[in-house]
Every structure is written in structure tokens, then in C-alpha cells.
N, C-alpha and C positions, 0 to 999 in steps of 0.2 A: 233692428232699430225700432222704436217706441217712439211715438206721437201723441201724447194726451194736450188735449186740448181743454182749459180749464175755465169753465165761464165765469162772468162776471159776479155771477150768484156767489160760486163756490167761495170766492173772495174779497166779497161785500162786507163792508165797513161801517163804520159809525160817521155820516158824513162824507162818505167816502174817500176819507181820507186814512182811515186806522184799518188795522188789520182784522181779520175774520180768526174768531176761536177756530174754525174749520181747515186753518192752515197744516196743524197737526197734522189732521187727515191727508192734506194731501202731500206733507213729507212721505207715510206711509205708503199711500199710495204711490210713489214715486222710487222707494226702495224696493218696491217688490217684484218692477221691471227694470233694477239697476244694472243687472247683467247685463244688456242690451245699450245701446245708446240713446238714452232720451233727451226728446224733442220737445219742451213743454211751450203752449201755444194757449197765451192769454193776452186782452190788453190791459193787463195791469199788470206791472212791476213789481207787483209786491209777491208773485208767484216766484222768482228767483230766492228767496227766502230759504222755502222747503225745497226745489228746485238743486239750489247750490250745497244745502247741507246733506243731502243724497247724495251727490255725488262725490263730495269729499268724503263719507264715509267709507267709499267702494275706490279712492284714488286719495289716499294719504297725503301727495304731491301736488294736488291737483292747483293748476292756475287758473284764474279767470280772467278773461277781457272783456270788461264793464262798456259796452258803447251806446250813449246817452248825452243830452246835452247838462244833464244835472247830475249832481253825483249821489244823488238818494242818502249821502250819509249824517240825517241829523240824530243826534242820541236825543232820550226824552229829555234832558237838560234843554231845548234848543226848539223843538218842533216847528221849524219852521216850515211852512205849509205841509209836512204830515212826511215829508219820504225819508223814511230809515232802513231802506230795506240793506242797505251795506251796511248801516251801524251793526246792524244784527247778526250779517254774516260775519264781520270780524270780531264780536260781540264786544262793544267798543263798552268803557264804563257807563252804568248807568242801563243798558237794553235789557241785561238779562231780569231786572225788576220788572220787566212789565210781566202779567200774569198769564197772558197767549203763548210767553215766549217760554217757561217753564221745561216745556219740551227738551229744547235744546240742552239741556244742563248735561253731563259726562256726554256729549257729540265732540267729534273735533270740530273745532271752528275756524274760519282761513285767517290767515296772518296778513298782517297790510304790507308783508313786500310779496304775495301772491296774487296779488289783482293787479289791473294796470287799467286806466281809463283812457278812453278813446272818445274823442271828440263834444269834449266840455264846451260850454261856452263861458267867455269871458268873465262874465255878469253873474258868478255862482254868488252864493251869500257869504258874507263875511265867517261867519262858524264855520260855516264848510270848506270854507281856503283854511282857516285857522290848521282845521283835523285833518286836512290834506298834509298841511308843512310838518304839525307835532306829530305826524303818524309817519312822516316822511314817504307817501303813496305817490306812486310814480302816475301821471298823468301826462295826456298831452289834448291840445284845444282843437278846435273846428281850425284857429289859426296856424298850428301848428301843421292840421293835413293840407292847409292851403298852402302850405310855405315848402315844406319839407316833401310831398304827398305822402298817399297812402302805403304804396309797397313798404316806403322807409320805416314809416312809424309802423307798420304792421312786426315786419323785421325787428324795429329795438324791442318791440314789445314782448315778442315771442323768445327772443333771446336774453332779456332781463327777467321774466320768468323761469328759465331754464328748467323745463319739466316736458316732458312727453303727453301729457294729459291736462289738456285745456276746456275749459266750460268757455263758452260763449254767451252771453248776456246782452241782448240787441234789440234795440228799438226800433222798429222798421220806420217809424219817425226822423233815423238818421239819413235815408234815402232822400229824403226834401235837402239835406246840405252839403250830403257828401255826392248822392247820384247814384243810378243803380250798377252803373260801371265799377264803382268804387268799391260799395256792396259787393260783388262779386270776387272784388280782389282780397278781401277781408275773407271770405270763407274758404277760398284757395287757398289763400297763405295758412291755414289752420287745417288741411286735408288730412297730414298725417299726425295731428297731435288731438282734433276734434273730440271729445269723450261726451259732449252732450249739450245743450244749448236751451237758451230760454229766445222767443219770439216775440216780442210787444209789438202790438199794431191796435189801434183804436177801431178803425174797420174790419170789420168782421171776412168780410170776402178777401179783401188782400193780404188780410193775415192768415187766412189757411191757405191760400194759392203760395205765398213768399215763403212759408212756415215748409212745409215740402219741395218746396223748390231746391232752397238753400239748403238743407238735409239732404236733399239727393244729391246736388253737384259737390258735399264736403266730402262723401265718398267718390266723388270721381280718379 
């Protein structure tokens, strides 16, 4: 296992809302401990970028489960307040113009029936319900783990993926809606399909203590 932990610097923006030409860098950096399972532990989202395109190079199949209350997918058509970091991964039309993203060109890129999102809220923006329905991305809301709970939607989600090799994409920001019980059932349920995870946590301290926690218990 592999733990890098990516600061704020490395992935500082213009406003903080666009991405770091230095994102390259840390794709590289991130293939070159791809053997292993990596843990990448930043609070910003936008490190799932080079994060998820590492490991789809090392796992062809590879599925993601995106857990966040926004779905980060606006293409530059659309910017609304700045989060693309899934347009990128599915490299939806329009991302690969941007000049940072250049990188990516002959990479494989994930397919939108290889990700599944966990725990939206209601109140996404209109573009990004739109790219939800024309991309046909399977999602489910904060209402639906209230309704359904967690094991269920863990279950459809791992099973509508159908792949052995799951990345994990988590906002430790979901802990305030889901609970850290629930957290727990999410990285279980992912124990033997686990290949590597992204961490988001705005606090510094809780995100490196959660960041190794959860990495240890998914090999339990």
C-alpha cells in the first residue's frame, strides 16, 4: 500500500477553483507506485484527476464510486463554480481543450457506465442533472441512503459496476450526512474489490488520521 498525501500547493489554482499545470506531475508520480494500492490524501477533489487515470491504466475494468454531495461534472461549456474533475475523467466533450489536460490524450479514459455516485444532493445544478440523464450515470442521493440505507445502495452499486477492481473517491465531508457508522460500511463493502482511493478532507488532522484508518480496515 501507498499513501501520498498531496498538498494544497501541489494543486493550487487560479482562484482556486481551476486546476494546477502540476497535475501532470502528479499523475506520474502516482504511476510509478501503481503496483501497490494507492491511497491519495488531499483536500481538494481535483487530485482524483491524475489519481483515477493511474489507475485505470494499471486496471482496464476499473470502476469508480464517486461519494460527494456534488457531482464535480461540469465540462468548460458550463463552469459552474469551477468542479470538472469527472468531466475529465470521462473526458466528456469539450475537457480535453483545456491546455493542463493535454496529458491525458492516448490514456484510457473511464466510461460513464463505470462510475456510480453516492450520495448527491438534491439541489445539483441544472447542467449537471442534464449530463447525469444524456450520459445515462447511474447515481443515487443523500435521500436515497435515507430511504433505502447504505449496505443496499452499496450492493446496487458494486453490482452495476460489475468489475473486481474499484477506486473509491470520498469526501470525508460525507461523514457529517451519512455518519461515521455508515463510512465504515462503504469501505467494507469494497474490502475485496478495493484497488485504490482518493481521501478529501478540508482538515488537515482528520484527513490523515481517516485517510489510514479507512486504508487499513479495507484490507481487513
Amino acid at each position: 500500500m501507498f499513501i501520498a498525501h498531496i498538498t494544497p500547493e501541489t494543486l493550487k489554482g487560479e482562484g482556486g477553483m481551476h486546476y494546477s499545470s502540476n497535475i501532470d506531475t502528479v499523475y506520474n508520480f502516482l504511476r510509478h507506485h501503481n503496483k501497490r494500492m494507492n491511497i491519495t490524501v488531499s483536500n481538494n477533489h481535483n487530485v482524483a484527476v491524475p489519481s483515477v487515470y493511474s489507475a485505470l491504466q494499471e486496471h482496464s475494468d476499473l470502476g469508480v464510486i464517486w461519494m460527494d454531495t456534488i457531482p464535480h461534472l461540469n465540462t468548460p461549456n458550463f463552469l459552474v463554480e469551477g468542479y470538472q474533475s469527472v468531466a475529465h475523467i470521462l473526458r466528456l466533450p469539450g475537457t480535453i481543450k483545456s491546455s493542463k489536460f493535454t496529458w491525458t490524450k492516448g490514456l484510457k479514459h473511464l466510461r460513464p457506465h463505470k462510475i456510480v455516485y453516492i450520495g448527491l444532493k438534491e439541489e445539483i445544478s441544472v447542467d449537471e442533472k442534464q449530463l447525469l440523464d444524456n450520459y445515462n450515470i447511474c447515481y443515487y442521493t443523500l435521500d436515497d441512503i435515507n430511504e433505502i440505507g447504505i449496505h443496499r445502495v452499496m450492493k446496487m452499486a458494486i453490482n452495476y459496476l460489475d468489475t473486481e477492481n474499484i477506486h473509491l473517491s470520498f469526501n470525508n465531508d460525507m461523514i457529517d450526512y451519512i455518519g461515521h457508522r455508515n463510512a465504515e460500511v462503504v469501505v467494507r463493502a469494497l474490502k475485496n474489490h478495493l484497488v485504490g482511493a482518493d481521501i478529501i478532507v478540508s482538515n488537515k488532522h482528520r484527513l490523515c488520521a481517516n485517510a489510514v484508518r479507512y486504508a487499513t480496515n479495507s484490507k481487513l
